[in-house]
N, CA, C and O atoms as a GROMACS GRO file, in nm:
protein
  528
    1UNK      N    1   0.084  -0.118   0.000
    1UNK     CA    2   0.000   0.000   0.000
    1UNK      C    3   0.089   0.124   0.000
    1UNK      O    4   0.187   0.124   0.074
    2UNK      N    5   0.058   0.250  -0.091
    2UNK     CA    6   0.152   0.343  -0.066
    2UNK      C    7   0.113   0.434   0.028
    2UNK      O    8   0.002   0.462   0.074
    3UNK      N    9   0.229   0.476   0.049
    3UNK     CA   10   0.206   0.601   0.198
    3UNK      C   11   0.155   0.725   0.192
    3UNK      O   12   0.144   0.802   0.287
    4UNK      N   13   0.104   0.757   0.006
    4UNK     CA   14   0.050   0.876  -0.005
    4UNK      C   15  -0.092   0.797  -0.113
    4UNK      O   16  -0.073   0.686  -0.163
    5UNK      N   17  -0.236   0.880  -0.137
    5UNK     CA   18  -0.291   0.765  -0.175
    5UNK      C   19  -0.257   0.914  -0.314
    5UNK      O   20  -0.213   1.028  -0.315
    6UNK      N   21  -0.326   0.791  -0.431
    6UNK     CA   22  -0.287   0.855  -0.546
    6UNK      C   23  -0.430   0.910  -0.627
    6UNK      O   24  -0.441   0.917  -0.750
    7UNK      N   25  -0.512   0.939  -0.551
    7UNK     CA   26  -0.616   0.935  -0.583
    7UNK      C   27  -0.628   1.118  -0.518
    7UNK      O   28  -0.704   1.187  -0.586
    8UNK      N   29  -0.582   1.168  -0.436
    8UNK     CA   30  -0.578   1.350  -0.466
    8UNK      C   31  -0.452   1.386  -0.439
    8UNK      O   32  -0.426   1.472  -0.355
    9UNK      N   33  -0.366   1.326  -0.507
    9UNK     CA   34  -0.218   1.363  -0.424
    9UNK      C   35  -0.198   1.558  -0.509
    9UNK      O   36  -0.109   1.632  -0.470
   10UNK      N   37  -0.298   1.602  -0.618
   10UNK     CA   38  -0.236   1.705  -0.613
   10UNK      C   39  -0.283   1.810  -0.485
   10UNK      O   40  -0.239   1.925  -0.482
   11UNK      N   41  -0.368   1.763  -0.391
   11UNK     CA   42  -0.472   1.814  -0.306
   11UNK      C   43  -0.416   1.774  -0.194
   11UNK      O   44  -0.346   1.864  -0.149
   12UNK      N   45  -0.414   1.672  -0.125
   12UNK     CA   46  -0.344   1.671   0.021
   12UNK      C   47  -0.190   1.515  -0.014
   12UNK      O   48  -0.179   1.430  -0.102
   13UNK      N   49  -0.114   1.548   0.095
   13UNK     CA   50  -0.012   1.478   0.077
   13UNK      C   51   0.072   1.473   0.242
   13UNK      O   52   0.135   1.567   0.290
   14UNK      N   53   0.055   1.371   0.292
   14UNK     CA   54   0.071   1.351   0.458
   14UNK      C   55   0.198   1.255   0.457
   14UNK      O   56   0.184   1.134   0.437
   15UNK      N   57   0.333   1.319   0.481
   15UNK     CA   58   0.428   1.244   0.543
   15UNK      C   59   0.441   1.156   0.632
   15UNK      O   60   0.362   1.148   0.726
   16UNK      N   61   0.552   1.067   0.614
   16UNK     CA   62   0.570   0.960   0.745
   16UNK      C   63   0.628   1.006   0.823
   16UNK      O   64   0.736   1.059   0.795
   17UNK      N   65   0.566   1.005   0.982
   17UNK     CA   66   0.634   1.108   1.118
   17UNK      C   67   0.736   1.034   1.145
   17UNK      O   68   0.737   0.916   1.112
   18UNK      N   69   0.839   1.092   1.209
   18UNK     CA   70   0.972   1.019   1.215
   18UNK      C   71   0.938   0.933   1.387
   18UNK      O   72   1.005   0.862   1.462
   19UNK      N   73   0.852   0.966   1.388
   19UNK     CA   74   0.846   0.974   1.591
   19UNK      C   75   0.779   1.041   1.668
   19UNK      O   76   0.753   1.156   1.632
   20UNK      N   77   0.728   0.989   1.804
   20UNK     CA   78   0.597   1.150   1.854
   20UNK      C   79   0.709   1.240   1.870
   20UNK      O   80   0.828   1.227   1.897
   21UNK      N   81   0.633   1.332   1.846
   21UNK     CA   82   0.702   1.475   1.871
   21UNK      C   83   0.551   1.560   1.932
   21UNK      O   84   0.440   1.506   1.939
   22UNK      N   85   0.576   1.673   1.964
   22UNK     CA   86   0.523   1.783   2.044
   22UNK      C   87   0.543   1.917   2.001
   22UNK      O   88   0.652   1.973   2.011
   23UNK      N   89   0.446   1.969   1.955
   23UNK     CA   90   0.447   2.106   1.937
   23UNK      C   91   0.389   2.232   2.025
   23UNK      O   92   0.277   2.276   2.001
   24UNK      N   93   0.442   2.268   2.093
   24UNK     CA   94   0.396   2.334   2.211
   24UNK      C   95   0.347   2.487   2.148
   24UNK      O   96   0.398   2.542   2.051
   25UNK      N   97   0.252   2.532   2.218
   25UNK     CA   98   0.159   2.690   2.182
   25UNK      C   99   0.216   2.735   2.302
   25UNK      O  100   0.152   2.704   2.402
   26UNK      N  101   0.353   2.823   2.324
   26UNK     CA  102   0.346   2.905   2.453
   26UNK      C  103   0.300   3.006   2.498
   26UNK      O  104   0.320   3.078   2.596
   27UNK      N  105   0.176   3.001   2.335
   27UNK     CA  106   0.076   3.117   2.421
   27UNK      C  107   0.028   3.102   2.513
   27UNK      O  108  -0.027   3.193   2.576
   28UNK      N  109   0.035   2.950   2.559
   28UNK     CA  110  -0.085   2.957   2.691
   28UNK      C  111  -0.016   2.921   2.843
   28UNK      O  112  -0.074   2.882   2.944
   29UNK      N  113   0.143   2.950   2.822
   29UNK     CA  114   0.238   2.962   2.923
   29UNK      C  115   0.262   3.134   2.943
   29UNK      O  116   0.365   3.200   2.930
   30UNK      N  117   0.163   3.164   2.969
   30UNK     CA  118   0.224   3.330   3.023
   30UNK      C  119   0.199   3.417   2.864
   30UNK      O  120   0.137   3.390   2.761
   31UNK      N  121   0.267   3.510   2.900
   31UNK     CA  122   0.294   3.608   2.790
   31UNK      C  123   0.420   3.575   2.682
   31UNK      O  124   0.539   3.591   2.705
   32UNK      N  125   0.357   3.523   2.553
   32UNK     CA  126   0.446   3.455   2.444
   32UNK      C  127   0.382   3.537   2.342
   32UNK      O  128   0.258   3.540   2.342
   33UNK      N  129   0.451   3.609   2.247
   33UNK     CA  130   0.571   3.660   2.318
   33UNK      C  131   0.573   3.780   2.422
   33UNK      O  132   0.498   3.877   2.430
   34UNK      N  133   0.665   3.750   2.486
   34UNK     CA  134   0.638   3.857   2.617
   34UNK      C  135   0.642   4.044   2.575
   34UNK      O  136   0.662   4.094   2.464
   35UNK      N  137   0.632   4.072   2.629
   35UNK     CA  138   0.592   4.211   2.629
   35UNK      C  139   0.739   4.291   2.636
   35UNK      O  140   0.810   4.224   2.710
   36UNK      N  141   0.791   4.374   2.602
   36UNK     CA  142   0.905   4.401   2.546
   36UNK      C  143   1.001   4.421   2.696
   36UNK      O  144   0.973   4.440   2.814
   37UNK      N  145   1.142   4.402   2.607
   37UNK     CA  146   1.205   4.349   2.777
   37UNK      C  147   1.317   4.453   2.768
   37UNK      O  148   1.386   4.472   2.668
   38UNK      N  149   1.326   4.508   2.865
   38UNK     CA  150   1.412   4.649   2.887
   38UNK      C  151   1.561   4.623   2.910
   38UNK      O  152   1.594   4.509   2.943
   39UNK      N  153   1.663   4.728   2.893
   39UNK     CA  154   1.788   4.738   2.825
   39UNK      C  155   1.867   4.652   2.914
   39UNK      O  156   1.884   4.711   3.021
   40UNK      N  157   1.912   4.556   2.912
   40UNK     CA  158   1.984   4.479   3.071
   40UNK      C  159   1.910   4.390   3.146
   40UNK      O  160   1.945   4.355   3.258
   41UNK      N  161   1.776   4.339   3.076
   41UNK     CA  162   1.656   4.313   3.126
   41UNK      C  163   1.642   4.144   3.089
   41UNK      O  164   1.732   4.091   3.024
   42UNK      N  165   1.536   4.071   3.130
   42UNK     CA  166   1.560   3.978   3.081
   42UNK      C  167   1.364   3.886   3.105
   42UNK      O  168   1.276   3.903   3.190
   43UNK      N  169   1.369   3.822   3.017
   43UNK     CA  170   1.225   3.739   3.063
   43UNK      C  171   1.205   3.600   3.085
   43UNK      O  172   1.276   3.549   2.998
   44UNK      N  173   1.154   3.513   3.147
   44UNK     CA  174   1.154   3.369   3.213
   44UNK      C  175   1.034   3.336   3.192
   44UNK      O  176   0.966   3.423   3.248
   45UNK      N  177   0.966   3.261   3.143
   45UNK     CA  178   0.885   3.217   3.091
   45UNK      C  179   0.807   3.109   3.254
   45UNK      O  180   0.895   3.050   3.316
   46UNK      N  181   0.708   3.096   3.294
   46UNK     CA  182   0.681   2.972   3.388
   46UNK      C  183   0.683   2.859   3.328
   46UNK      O  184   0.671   2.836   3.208
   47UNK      N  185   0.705   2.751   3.459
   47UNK     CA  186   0.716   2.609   3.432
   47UNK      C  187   0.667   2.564   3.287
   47UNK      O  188   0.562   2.624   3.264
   48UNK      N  189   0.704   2.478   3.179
   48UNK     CA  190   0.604   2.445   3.082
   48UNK      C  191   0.650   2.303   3.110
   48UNK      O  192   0.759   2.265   3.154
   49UNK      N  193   0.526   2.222   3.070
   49UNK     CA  194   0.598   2.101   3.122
   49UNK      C  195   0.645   2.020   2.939
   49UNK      O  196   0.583   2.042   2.835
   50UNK      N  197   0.780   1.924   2.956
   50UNK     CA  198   0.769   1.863   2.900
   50UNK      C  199   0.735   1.741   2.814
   50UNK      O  200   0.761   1.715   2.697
   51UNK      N  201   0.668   1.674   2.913
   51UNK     CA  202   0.635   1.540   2.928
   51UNK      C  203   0.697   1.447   2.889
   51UNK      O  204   0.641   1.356   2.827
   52UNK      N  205   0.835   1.446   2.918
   52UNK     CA  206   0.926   1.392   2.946
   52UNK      C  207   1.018   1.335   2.770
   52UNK      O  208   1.060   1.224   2.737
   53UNK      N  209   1.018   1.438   2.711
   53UNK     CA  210   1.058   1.466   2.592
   53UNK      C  211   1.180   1.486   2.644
   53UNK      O  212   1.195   1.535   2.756
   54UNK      N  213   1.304   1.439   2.546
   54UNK     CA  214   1.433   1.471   2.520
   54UNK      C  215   1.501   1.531   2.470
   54UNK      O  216   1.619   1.531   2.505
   55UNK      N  217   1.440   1.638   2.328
   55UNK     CA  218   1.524   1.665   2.187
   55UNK      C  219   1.412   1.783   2.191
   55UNK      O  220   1.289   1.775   2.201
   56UNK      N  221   1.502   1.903   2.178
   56UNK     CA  222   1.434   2.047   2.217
   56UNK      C  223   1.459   2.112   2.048
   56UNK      O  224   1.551   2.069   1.978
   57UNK      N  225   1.385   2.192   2.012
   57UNK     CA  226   1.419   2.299   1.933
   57UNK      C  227   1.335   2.437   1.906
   57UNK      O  228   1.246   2.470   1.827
   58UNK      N  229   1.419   2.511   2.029
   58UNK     CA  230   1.347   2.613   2.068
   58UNK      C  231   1.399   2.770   1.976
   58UNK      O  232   1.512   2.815   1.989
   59UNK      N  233   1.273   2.848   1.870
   59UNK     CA  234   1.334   2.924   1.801
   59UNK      C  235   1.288   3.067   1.853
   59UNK      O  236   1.178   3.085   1.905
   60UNK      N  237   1.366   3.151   1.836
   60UNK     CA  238   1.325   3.310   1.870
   60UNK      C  239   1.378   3.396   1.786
   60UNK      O  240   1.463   3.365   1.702
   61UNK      N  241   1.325   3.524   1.806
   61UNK     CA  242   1.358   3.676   1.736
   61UNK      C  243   1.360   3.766   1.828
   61UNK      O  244   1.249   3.770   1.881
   62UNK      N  245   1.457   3.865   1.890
   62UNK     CA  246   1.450   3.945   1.910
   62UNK      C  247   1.496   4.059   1.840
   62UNK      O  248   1.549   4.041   1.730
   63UNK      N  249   1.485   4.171   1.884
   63UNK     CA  250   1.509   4.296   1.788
   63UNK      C  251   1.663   4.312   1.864
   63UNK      O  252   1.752   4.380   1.812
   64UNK      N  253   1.675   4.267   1.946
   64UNK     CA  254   1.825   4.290   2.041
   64UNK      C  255   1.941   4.216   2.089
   64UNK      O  256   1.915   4.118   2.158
   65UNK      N  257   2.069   4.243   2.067
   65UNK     CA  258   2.135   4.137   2.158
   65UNK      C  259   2.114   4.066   2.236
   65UNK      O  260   2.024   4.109   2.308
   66UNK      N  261   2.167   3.923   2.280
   66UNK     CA  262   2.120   3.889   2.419
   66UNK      C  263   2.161   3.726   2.395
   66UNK      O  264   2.245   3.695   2.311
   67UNK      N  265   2.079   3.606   2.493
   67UNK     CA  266   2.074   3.501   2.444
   67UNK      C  267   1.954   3.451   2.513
   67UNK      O  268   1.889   3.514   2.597
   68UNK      N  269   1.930   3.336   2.472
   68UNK     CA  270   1.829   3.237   2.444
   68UNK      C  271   1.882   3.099   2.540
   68UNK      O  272   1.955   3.004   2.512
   69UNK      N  273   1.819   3.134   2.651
   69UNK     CA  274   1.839   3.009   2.793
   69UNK      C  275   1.734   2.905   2.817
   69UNK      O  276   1.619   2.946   2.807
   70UNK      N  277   1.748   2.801   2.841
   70UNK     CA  278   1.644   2.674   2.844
   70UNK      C  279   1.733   2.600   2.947
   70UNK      O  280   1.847   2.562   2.919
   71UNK      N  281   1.661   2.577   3.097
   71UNK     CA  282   1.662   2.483   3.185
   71UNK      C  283   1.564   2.427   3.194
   71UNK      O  284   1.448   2.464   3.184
   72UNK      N  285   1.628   2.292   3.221
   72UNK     CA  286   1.503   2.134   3.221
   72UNK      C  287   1.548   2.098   3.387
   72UNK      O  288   1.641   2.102   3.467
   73UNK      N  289   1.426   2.064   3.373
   73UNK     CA  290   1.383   1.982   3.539
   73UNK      C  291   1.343   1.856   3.544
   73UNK      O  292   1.257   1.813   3.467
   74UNK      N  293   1.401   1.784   3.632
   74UNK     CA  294   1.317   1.660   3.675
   74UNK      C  295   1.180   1.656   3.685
   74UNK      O  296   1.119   1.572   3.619
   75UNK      N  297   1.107   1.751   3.775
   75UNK     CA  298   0.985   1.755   3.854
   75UNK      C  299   0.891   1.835   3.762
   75UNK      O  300   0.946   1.880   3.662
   76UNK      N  301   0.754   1.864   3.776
   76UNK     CA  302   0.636   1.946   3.723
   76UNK      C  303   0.679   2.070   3.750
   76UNK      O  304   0.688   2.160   3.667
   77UNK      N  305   0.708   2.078   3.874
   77UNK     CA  306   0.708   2.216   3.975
   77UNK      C  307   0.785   2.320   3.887
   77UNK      O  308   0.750   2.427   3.838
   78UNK      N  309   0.942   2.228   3.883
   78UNK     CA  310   1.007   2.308   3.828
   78UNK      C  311   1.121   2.381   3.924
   78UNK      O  312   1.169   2.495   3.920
   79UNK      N  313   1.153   2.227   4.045
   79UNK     CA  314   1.221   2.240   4.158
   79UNK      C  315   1.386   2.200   4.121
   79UNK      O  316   1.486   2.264   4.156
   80UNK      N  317   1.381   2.080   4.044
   80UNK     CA  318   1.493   1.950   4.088
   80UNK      C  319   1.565   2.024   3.910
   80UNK      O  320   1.483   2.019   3.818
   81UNK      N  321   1.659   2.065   3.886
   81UNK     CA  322   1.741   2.122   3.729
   81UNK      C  323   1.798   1.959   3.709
   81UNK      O  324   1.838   1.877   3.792
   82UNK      N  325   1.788   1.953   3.598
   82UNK     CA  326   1.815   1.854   3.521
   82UNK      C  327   1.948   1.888   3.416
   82UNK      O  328   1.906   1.945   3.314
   83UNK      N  329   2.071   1.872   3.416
   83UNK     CA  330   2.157   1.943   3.350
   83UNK      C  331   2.200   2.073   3.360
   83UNK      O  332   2.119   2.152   3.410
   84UNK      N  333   2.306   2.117   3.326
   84UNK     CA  334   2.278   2.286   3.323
   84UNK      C  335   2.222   2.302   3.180
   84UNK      O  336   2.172   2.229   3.093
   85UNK      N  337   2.268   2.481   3.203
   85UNK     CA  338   2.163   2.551   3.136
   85UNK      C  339   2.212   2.530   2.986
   85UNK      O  340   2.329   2.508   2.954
   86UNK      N  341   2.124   2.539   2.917
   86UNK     CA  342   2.129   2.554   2.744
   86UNK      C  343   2.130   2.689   2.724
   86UNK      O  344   2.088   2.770   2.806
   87UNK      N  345   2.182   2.718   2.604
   87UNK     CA  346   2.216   2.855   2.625
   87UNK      C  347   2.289   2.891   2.411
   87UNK      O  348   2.390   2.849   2.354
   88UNK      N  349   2.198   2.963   2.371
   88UNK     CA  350   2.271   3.042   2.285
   88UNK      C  351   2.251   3.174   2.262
   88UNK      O  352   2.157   3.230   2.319
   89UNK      N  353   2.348   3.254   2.163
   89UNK     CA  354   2.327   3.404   2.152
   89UNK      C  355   2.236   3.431   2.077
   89UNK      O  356   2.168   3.366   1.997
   90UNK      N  357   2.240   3.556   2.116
   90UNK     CA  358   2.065   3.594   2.011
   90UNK      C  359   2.154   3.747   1.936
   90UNK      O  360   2.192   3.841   2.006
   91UNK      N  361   2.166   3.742   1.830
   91UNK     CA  362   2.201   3.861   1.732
   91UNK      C  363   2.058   3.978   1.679
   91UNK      O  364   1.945   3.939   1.650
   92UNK      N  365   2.084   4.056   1.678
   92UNK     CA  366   1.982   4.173   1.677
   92UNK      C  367   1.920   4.141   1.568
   92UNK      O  368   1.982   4.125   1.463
   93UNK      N  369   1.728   4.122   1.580
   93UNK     CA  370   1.695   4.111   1.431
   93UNK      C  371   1.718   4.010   1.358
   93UNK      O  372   1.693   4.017   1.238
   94UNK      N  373   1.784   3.859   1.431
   94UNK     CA  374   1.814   3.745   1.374
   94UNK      C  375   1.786   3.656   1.453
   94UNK      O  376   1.819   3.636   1.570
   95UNK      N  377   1.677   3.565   1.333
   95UNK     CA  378   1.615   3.428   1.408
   95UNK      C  379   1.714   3.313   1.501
   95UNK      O  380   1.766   3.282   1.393
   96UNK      N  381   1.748   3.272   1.547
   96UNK     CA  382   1.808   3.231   1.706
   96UNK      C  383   1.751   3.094   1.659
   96UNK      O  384   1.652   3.101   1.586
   97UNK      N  385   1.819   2.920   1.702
   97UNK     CA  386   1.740   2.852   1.716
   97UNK      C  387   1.830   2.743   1.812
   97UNK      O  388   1.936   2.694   1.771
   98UNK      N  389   1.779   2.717   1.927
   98UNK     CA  390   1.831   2.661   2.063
   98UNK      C  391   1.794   2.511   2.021
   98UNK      O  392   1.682   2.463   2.035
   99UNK      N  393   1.916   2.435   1.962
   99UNK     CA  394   1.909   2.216   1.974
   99UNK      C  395   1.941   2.183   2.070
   99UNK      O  396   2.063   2.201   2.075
  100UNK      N  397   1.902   2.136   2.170
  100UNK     CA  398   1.922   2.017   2.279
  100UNK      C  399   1.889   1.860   2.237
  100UNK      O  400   1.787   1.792   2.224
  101UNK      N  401   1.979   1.848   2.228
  101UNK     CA  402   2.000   1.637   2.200
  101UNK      C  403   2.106   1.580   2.273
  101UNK      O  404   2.209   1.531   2.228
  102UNK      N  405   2.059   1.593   2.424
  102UNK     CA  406   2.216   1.536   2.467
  102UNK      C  407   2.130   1.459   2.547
  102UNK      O  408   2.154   1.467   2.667
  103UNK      N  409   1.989   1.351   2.498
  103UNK     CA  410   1.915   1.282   2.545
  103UNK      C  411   1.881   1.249   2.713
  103UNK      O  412   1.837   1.146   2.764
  104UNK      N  413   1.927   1.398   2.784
  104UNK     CA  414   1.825   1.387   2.939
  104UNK      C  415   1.671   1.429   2.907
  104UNK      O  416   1.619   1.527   2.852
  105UNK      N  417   1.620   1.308   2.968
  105UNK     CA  418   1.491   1.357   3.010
  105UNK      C  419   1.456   1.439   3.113
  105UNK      O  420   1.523   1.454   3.214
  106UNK      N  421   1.335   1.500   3.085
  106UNK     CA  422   1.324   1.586   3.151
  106UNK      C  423   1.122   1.645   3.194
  106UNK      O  424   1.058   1.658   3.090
  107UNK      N  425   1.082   1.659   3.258
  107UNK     CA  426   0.889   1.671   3.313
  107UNK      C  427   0.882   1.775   3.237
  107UNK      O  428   0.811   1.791   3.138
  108UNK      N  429   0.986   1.876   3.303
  108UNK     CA  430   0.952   2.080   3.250
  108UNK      C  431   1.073   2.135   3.220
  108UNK      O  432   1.187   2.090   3.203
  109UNK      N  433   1.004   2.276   3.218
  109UNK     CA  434   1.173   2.316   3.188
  109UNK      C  435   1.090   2.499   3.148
  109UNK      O  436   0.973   2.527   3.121
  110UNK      N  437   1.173   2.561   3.157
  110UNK     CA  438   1.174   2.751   3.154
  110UNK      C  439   1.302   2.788   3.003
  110UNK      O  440   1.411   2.749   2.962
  111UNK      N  441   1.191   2.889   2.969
  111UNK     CA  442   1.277   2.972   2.857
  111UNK      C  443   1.299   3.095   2.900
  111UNK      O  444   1.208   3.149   2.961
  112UNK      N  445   1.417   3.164   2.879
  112UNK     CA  446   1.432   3.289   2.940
  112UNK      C  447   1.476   3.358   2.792
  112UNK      O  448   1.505   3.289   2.694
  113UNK      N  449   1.476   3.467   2.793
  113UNK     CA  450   1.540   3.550   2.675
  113UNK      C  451   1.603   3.666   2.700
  113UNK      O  452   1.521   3.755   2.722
  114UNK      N  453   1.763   3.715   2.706
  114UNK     CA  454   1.802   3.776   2.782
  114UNK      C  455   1.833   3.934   2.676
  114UNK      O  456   1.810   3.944   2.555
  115UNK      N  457   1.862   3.987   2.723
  115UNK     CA  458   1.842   4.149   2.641
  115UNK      C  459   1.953   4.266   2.699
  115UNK      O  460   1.952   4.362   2.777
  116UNK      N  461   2.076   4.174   2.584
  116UNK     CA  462   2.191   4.290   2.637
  116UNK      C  463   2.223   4.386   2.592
  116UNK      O  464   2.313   4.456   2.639
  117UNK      N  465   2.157   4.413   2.490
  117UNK     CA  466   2.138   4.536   2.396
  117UNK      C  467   2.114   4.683   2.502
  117UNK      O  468   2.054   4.674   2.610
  118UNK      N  469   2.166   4.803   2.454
  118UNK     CA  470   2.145   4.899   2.539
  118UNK      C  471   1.981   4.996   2.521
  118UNK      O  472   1.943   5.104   2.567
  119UNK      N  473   1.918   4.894   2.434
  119UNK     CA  474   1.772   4.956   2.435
  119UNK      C  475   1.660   4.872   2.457
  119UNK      O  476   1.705   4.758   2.471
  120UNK      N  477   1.518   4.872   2.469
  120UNK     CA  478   1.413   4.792   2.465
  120UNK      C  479   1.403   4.693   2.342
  120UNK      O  480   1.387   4.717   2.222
  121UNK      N  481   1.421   4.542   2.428
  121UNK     CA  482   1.398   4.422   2.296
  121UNK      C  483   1.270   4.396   2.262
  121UNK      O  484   1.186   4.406   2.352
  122UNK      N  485   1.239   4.369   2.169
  122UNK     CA  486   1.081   4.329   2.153
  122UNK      C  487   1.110   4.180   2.077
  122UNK      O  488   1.165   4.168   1.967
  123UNK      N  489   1.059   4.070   2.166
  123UNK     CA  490   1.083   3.944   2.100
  123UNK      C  491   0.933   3.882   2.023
  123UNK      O  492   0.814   3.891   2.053
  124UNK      N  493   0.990   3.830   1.937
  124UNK     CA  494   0.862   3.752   1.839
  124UNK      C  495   0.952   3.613   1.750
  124UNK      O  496   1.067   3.569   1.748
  125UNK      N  497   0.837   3.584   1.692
  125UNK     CA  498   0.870   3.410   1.647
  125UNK      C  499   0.909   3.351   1.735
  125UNK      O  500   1.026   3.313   1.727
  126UNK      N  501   0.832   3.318   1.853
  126UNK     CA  502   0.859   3.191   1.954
  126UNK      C  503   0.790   3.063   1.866
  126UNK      O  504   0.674   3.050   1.827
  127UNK      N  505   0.915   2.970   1.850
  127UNK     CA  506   0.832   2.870   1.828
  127UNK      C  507   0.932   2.749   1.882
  127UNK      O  508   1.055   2.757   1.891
  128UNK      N  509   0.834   2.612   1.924
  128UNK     CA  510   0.926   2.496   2.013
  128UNK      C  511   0.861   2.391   1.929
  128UNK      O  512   0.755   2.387   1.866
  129UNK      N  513   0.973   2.296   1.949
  129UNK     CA  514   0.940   2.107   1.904
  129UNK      C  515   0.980   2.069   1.985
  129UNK      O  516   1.079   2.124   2.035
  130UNK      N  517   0.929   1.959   2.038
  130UNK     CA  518   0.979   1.854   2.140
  130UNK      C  519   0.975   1.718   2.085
  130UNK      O  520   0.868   1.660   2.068
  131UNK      N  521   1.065   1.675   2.062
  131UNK     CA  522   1.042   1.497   2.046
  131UNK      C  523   1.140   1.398   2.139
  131UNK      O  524   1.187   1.402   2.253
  132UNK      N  525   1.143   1.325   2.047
  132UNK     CA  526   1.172   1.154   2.168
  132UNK      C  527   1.354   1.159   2.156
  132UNK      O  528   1.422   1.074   2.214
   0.00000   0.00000   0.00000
């Protein structure tokens, strides 16, 4: 049987998933994207949980210097750190995109976005995958 049917392939066409994966809306973790973050300033996102996903790919935009932080936790709460921190730079005005594959699991975990630029950052294009 083929994996695409041939009967509307110019109309819909559904790939084979490599694996569950997770696409998280952090609109509904707080303010995503947050509300603009002042010169030296920085924003932390609350607990989101992972559900015990391994393989992160967390993308951002800010208008400002800075970087792009992701700690994972053992617990829901968002008590017990699981590894240190993940961590890349964020260039002014350039999409940012944070890989974690160093296969710890992990419940939750916090995004922060830091803003070393000497003016107000305004961040946009949050977007995350989580898989196995």
């Amino acid at each position: 049987m083929p994996l695409v049917s041939t009967e509307a392939t110019s109309e819909f066409w559904l790939p084979v998933a490599s694996g569950p994966q997770m696409i998280c809306d952090l609109s509904t973790f707080g303010t995503f994207p947050p509300a603009p973050i002042a010169a030296a300033g920085n924003f932390t996102s609350p607990v989101i949980p992972s559900d015990g996903f391994k393989t992160y790919a967390i993308g951002v935009t800010s208008s400002q210097a800075g970087a792009l932080n992701v700690q994972r936790f053992l617990d829901a709460a968002g008590t017990i750190p699981q590894g240190a921190v993940s961590t890349v730079a964020l260039t002014a005005a350039t999409p940012a995109v944070l890989n974690i594959s160093d296969g710890l699991l992990s419940r939750s975990f916090t995004v922060q976005v830091t803003n070393t630029g000497g003016s107000t950052a305004t961040v946009t294009k949050f977007a995350l995958l989580l898989g196995i």
